[in-house]
C-alpha positions in Angstrom: 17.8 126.1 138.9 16.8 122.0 138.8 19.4 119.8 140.7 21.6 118.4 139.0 21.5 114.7 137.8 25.6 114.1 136.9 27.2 112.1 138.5 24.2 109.5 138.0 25.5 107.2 140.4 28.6 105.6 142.4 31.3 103.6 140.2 32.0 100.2 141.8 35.5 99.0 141.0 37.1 95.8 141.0 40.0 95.9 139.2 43.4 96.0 140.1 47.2 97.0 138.6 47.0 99.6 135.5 43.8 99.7 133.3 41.1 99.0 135.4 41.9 101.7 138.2 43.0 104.1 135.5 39.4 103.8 134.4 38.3 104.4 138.0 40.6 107.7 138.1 39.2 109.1 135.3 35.8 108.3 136.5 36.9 109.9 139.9 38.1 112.7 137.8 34.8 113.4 136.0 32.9 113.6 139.2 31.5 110.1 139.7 32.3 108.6 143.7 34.1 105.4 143.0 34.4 102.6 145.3 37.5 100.8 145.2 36.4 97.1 146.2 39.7 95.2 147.0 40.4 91.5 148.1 41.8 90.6 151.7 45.3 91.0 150.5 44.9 94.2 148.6 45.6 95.4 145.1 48.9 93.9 144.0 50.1 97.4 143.0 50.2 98.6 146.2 53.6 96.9 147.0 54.9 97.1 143.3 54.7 100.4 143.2 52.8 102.9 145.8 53.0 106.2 143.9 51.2 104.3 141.4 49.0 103.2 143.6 48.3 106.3 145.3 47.3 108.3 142.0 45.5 105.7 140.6 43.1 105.2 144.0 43.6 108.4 145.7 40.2 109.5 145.2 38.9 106.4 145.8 36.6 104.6 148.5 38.4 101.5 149.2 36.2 98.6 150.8 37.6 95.0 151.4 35.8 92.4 150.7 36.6 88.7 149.8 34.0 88.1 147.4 34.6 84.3 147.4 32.7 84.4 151.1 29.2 84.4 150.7 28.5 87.1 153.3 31.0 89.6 151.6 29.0 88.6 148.5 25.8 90.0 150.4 27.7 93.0 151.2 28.4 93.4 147.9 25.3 93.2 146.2 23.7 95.8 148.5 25.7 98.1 146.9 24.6 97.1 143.2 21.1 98.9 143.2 22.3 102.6 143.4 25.8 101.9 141.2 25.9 103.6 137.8 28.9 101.7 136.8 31.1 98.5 137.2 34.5 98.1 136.6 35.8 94.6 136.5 38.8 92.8 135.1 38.7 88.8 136.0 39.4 86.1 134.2 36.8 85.1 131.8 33.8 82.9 134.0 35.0 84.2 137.4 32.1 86.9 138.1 29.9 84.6 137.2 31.5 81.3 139.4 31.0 84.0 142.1 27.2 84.9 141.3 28.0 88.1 140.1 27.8 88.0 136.6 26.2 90.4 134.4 23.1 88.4 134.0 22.7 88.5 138.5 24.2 92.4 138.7 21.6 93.5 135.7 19.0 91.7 137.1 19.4 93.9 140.4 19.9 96.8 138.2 19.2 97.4 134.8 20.5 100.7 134.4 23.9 99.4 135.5 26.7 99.8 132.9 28.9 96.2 133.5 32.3 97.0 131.7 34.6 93.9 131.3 38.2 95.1 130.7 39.9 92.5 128.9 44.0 92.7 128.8 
């Protein structure tokens, strides 16, 4: 029997609260490794509510980075050329004030699926 191709590749996740890490669950849930990249002080949903927190990441790689320091940007973009998928839910222009727009992360990799979620 051929190996088998599924899951393509790792899901990088930026978001925080409901949608975005819902999207990362389900992800989880079909198989794909997701990396849960948080900010220094953590995804706000941690201290709202933990049980939230906990299903919604639970499967998760969680990797903190502060993606407003250039050498956590490097760290970052290592990861880009073997993602399948990335998850991200900023404010309109922010990927991009950081470098890390779709334009930069497609340019590293083509085959990456950028998905904006928008609230």
């Amino acid at each position: 029997m051929a190996p088998c191709a599924w899951p393509p590749g790792r899901v990088l996740d930026l978001t925080r609260l409901l949608p975005g890490p819902l999207a990362g669950k389900l992800l989880a849930d079909l198989g794909f490794p997701v990396l849960k990249v948080e900010p220094p002080r953590g995804d706000p949903l941690r201290d709202w509510a933990l049980e939230a927190y906990r299903f919604l990441n639970g499967k998760k790689e969680i990797l903190t980075l502060d993606l407003k320091r250039r050498e956590d940007r490097e760290r970052f973009l290592v990861l880009v050329p073997e993602a399948a998928i990335l998850l991200e839910a900023n404010r309109p222009g922010v990927m991009e004030r950081l470098g890390l727009g779709p334009e930069v992360l497609l340019g590293i990799n083509p085959r990456l699926v950028y998905a904006r979620l928008r609230g």
